[in-house]
ZAKE-81359 format. One record per residue (C-alpha): x, y, z; residue in one letter. Coordinates in steps of 0.2 Angstrom, whole numbers, padded with zeros to 4 digits, always signed. Layout:
XYZA/...
This chain:
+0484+0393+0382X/+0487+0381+0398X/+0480+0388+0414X/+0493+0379+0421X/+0497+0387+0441X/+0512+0384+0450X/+0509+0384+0470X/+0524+0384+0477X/+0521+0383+0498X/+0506+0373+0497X/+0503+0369+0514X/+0489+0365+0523X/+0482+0383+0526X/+0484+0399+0512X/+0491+0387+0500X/+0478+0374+0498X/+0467+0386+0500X/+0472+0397+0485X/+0476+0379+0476X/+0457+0376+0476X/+0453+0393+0472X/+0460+0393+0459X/+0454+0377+0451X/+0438+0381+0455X/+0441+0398+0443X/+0445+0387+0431X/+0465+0384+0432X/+0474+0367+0436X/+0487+0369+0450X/+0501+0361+0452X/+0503+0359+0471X/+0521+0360+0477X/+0532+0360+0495X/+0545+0347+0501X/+0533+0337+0508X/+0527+0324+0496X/+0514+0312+0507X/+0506+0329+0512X/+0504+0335+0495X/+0498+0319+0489X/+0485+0320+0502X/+0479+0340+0500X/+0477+0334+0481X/+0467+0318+0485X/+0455+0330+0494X/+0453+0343+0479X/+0451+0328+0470X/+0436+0322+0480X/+0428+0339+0477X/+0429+0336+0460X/+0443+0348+0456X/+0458+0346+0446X/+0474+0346+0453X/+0491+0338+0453X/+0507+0340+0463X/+0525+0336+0465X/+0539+0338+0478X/+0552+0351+0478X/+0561+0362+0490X/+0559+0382+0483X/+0576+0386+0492X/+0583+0372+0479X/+0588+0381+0463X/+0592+0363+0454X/+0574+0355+0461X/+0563+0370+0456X/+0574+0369+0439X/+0567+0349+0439X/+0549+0355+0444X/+0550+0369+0431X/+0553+0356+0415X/+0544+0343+0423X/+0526+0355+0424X/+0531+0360+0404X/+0535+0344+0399X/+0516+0337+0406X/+0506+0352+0406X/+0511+0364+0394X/+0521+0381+0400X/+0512+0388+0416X/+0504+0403+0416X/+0505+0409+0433X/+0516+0404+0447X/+0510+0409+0466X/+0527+0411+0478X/+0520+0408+0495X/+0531+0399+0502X/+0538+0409+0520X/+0546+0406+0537X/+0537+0415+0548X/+0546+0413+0567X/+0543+0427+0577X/+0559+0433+0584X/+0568+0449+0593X/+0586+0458+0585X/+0598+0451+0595X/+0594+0432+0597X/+0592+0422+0582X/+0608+0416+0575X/+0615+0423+0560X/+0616+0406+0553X/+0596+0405+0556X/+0594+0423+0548X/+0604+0417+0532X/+0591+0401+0531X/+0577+0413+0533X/+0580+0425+0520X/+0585+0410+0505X/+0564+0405+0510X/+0558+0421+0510X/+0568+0431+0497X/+0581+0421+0486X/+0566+0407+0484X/+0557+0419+0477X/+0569+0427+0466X/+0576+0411+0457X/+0560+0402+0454X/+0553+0420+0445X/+0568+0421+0435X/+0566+0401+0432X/+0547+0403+0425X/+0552+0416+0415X/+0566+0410+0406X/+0551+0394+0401X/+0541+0406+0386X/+0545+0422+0378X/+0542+0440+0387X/+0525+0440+0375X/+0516+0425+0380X/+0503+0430+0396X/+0506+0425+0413X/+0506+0430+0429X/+0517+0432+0445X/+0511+0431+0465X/+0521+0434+0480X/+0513+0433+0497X/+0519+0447+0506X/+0513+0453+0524X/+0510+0468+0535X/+0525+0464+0544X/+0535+0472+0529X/+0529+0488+0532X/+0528+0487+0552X/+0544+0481+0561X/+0542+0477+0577X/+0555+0469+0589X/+0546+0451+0590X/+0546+0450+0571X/+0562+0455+0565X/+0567+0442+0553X/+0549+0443+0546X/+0549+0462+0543X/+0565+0464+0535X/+0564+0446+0524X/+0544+0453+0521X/+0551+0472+0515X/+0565+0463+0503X/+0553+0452+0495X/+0540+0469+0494X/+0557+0477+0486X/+0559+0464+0473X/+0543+0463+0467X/+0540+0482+0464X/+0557+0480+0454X/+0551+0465+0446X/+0535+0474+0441X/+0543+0487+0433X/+0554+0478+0424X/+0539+0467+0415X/+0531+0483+0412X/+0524+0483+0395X/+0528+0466+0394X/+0512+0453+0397X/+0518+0447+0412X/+0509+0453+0427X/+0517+0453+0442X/+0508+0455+0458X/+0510+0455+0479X/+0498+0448+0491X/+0502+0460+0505X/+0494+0450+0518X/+0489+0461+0535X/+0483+0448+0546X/+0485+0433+0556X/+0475+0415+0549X/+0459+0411+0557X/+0460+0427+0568X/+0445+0435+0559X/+0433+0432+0543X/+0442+0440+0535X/+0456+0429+0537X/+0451+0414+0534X/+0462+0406+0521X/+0444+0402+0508X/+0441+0422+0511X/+0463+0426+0509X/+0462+0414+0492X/+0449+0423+0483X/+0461+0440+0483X/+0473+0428+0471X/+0459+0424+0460X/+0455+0440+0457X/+0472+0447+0455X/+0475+0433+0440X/+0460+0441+0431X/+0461+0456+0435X/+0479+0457+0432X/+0481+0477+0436X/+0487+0483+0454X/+0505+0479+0459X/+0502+0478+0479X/+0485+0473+0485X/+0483+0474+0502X/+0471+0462+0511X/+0460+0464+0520X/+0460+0485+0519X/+0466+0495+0501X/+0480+0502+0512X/+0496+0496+0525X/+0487+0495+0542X/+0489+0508+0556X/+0492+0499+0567X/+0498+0481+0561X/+0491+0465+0564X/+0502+0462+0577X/+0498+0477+0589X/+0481+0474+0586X/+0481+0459+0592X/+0494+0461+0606X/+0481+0477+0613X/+0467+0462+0610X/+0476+0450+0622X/+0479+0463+0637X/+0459+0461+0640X/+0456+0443+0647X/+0435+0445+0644X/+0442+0451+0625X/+0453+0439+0623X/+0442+0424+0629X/+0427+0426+0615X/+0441+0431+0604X/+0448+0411+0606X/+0430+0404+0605X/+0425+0415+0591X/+0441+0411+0583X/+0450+0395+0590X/+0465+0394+0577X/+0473+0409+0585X/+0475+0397+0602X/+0489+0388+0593X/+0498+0405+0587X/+0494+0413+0605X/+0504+0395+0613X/+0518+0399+0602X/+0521+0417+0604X/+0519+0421+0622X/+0523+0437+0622X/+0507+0443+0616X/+0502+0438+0633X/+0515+0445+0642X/+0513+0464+0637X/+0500+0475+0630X/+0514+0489+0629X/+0520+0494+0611X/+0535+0484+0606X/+0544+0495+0594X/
């Protein structure tokens, strides 16, 4: 059977990271976002590492397009076997602020995405033929906190959805799986996208637990988020934390309020 793997959200960080992952474990991904130069270029790069790989453009949030990339992959490649949902909107924001309108456009990327295109892969082979389903989830889902409201409440419906979907494949061959990411990129070891990726290899082999939880076997206490907000409130901390881990500069420049208060924000 195809080892065919579906990417959907292959940027430049997890994506391409669990994208050479996985062909280096042996499957072929097919690298997939809206943005076709970037994914031609990600794809050129796996290429010169003498890895297999191949993309095409589509917006997740696009029923008819993912319905195109769908036939196009079996058409080319055979039915996929596995299809990896990490595409996300991750702005930070507070209850009352964002614009409902934003909200709307927020959950179709993090939820509705993610619930047509699993419905659309499985609809491409019968309920018996082995494959395999990963959502990237976050800690957020199971911490809201007022400066990632959008994120916790889209991150807990997508956490709903695929511990129903689960459930409903049970005693089927499909495997469906959530990547419950507790962590910010680049802020630790742990979290470097290479280290992130090897948690999806392992879940399409092992093909057992429902929720993994990354890095830890459990939800945090406390999240990612107040750990690092309680990092940033000591300035000798927080400056070996930025040389030790330069990525999180960017995210700090972003989100200000980590600097602004060390307090809990619930």
């Amino acid at each position: 059977m195809t080892k065919t793997v579906i990417v959907l959200g292959a940027g430049s960080g997890f994506g391409l990271a669990i994208a050479r992952a996985l062909s280096e474990a042996g499957h072929h991904p097919i690298l997939v976002a809206r943005n076709a130069q970037n994914l031609q270029t990600m794809t050129e790069q796996l290429h010169t590492e003498g890895l297999a790989a191949d993309w095409i453009a589509a917006d997740a949030t696009d029923p008819q397009q993912t319905a195109n990339l769908f036939m196009q992959v079996s058409r080319q490649f055979g039915h996929p076997q596995t299809l990896v949902y990490n595409v996300a909107n991750t702005t930070l924001d507070g209850p009352l602020t964002t614009p409902t309108s934003e909200i709307r456009q927020r959950f179709d990327t993090n939820v509705l995405g993610a619930i047509t295109t699993s419905r659309q892969f499985l609809d491409l082979a019968p309920t018996d033929t082995p494959r395999n389903i990963l959502f990237t989830g976050g800690g957020a889902a199971h911490h809201p906190d007022k400066t990632t409201t959008t994120l916790s409440l889209t991150k807990a419906a997508l956490r709903s959805y695929a511990l129903s979907l689960a459930a409903e494949m049970a005693g089927t061959n499909t495997y469906v799986g959530l990547i419950t990411i507790q962590g910010i990129s680049g802020t630790s070891e742990a979290m470097l996208p290479a280290n992130v990726a090897q948690v999806y290899v392992k879940a399409v082999k092992d093909r057992s637990t429902t929720e993994i939880f990354y890095p830890g076997t459990t939800a945090n206490s406390p999240s990612e988020f107040e750990q690092l907000r309680k990092l940033t409130a000591d300035p000798v901390k927080l400056h070996d934390f930025l040389v030790s881990h330069p990525r999180a500069k960017t995210f700090l420049e972003n989100h200000p309020e980590f600097l602004e208060s060390s307090g809990p924000s619930r």
